[in-house]
N, C-alpha and C positions, 0 to 999 in steps of 0.2 A: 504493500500500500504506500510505501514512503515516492514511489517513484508518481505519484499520484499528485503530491504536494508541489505548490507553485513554489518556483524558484526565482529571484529577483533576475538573474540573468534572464527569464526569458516573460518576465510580466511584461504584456502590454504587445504580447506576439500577437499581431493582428493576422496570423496566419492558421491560430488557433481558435477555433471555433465562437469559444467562450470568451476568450478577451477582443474578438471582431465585432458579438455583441456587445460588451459589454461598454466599450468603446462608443460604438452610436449611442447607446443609451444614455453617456456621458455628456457627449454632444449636446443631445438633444434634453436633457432634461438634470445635467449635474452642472454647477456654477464653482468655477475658481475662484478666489478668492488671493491676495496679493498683499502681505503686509510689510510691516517696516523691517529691513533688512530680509534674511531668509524666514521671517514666521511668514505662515499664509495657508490655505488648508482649501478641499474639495469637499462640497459636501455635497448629497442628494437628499433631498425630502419628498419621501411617500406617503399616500395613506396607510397606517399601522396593517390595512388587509393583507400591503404587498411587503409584508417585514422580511418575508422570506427571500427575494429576492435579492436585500441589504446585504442579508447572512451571507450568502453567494457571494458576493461582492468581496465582502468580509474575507470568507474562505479564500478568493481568489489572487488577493493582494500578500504580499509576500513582506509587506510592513505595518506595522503597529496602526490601526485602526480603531474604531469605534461604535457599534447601532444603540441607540437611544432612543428611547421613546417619549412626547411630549404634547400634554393636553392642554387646550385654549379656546376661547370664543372667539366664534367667525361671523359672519354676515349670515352664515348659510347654518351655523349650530349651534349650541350652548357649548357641547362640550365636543370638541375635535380633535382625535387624537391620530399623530403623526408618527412616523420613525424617519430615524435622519442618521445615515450612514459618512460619517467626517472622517478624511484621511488628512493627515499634516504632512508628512515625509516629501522635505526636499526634494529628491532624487527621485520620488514617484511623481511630482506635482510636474518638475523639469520634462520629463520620459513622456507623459501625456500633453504638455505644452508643447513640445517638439511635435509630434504627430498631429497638433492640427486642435486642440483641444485650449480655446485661448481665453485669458483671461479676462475678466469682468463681464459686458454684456458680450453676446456672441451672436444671438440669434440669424445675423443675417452673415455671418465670416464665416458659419463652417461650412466646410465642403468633404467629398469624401478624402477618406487618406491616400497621401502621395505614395505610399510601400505597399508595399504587396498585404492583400488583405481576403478575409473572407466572404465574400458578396452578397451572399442570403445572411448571413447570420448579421454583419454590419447594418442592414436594413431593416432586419428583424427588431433591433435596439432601438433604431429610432423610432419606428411604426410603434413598439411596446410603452415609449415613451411618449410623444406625439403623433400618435393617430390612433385608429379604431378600426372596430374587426367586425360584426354582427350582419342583421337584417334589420332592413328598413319596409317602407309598405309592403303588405302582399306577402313578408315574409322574403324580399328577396335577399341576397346575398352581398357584404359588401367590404373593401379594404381600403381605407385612407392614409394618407400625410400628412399630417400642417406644416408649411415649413414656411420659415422668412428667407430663406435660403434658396438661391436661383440656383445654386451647383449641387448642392441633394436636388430639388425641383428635378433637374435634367440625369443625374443619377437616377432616379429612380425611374425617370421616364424609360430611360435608355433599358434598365434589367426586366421594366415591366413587361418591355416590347419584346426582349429577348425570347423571354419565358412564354408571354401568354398570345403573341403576335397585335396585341390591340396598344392603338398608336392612342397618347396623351399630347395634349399642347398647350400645356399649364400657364396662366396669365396670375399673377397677382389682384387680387379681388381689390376695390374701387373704398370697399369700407377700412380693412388696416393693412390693407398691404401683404398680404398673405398667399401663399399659394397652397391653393385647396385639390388634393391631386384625390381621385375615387376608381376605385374601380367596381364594378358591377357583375355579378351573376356571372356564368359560365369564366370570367374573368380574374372576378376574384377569388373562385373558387382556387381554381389552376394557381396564382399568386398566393394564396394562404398556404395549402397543401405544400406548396415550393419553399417557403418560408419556417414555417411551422411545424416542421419534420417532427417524427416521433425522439423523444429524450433531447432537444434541442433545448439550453435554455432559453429561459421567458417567462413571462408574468405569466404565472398560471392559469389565468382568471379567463386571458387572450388566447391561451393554449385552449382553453376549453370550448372557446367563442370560431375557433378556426375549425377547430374539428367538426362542432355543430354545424357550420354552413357546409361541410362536404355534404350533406344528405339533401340537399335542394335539387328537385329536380325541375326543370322549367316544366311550368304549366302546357298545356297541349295547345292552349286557347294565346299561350303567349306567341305571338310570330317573332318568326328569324329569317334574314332576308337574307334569299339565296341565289345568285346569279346564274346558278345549273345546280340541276338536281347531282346526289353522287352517286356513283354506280359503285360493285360490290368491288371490281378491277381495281376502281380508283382505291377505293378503302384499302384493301393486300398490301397496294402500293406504299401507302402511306403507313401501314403497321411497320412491314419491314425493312423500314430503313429511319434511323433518328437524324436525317438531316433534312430538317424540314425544309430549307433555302432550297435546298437542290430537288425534293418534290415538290413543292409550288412551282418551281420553272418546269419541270416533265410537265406536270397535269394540267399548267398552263392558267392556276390557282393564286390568288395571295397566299403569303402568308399565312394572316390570322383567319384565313379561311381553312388554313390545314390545321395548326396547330389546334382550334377549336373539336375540330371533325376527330384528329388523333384522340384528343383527350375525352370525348362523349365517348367513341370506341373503346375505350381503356380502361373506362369506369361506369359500364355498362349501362352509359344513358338511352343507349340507341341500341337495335339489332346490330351483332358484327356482320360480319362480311357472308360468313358460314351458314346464318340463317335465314340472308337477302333470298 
């Protein structure tokens, strides 16, 4: 078990799954802090639901840390209680200020990281932090981002496209400034499922919220606009082989017209090929 334990030489490995999230999460939802001479400290504040999450955190840092719990009146409670996960350590504060992690406000500086990092999982932290997971009317399916941030904005745009083939073209909203990025049904499904892998860290809460939308199946009454019907030929096509670029060009298809078709096929929203 000892080879299990985080070693300072390699905190903050954005190649390692847990420190890729953990890292957006930071981003997006921890504040550095900057005092006279070397004091200055990171801290995160959650609701007391996601304490476990802190623990994580906690476990993961490889210097002297802290989770605390603290109750107060808000606008919204009498009594609100928080956990607030503070790290002090120099040399930890320096390691995440170098990768992009900067101090005082930030909302609109971060971008993703300049090294080598891990893509679902970096994404997953900031979504776990800023943004949301669930169903909206109707029960449909859906996965968001808030970001002040045009370089995540275009991150995410870029992995969503990779993944689910559906193009985004995010504008900053007119009331703060914000870029409101969503995705929908058959799309967000595909993007959760990509994200939210099984034993992946994450807000639990989110984990539970990602796995419920896989069971949405679109309505029969809901339409899908289809520029040619598909044939069984084309479906074969499209099972056996994972390059989706290169079948869209054969069957003369977009993109996110395959990648959609592959994924119903896969998770048996449609008849396969075998029972056409």
């Amino acid at each position: 078990m000892a080879d299990c334990e985080p070693k300072p030489h390699r905190f903050m490995d954005l190649t390692v799954p847990e420190y890729a999230y953990m890292f957006g999460f930071l981003q997006a939802d921890g504040h550095l802090y900057q005092g006279v001479g070397q004091k200055g400290r990171l801290s995160v504040e959650l609701n007391s639901r996601d304490i476990d999450l802190l623990y994580r955190f906690k476990y993961l840092t490889p210097y002297n840390s802290s989770v605390t719990e603290r109750t107060r009146t808000t606008n919204f409670a009498k009594h609100h209680t928080t956990a607030v996960w503070t790290l002090c350590s120099l040399e930890a504060r320096t390691k995440l200020n170098n990768l992009g992690l900067p101090y005082g406000r930030k909302s609109r500086q971060i971008a993703p990281p300049s090294v080598g990092f891990s893509g679902r999982d970096y994404l997953r932290g900031l979504i776990d932090a800023d943004g949301s997971i669930g169903r909206v009317d109707q029960g449909i399916p859906f996965i968001s981002l808030t970001t002040s941030s045009t370089a995540i904005a275009a991150h995410l745009r870029a992995y969503a496209k990779e993944i689910t083939g559906v193009e985004r073209m995010p504008n900053r909203n007119a009331r703060d400034g914000v870029y409101n990025i969503i995705y929908e049904k058959e799309a967000a499904q595909i993007l959760a499922a990509d994200l939210y892998y099984p034993g992946c860290l994450s807000l639990g809460r989110k984990q539970v919220r990602a796995e419920a939308i896989a069971s949405w199946t679109r309505p029969y009454d809901m339409r899908i606009v289809h520029s040619k019907r598909w044939t069984a030929a084309e479906d074969q096509v499209l099972l056996q082989s994972d390059d989706v670029v290169a079948v869209a060009e054969k069957l003369g298809r977009s993109e996110q017209s395959c990648r959609m078709r592959r994924w119903r096929l896969r998770n048996s929203r449609i008849l396969t090929p075998s029972n056409h």
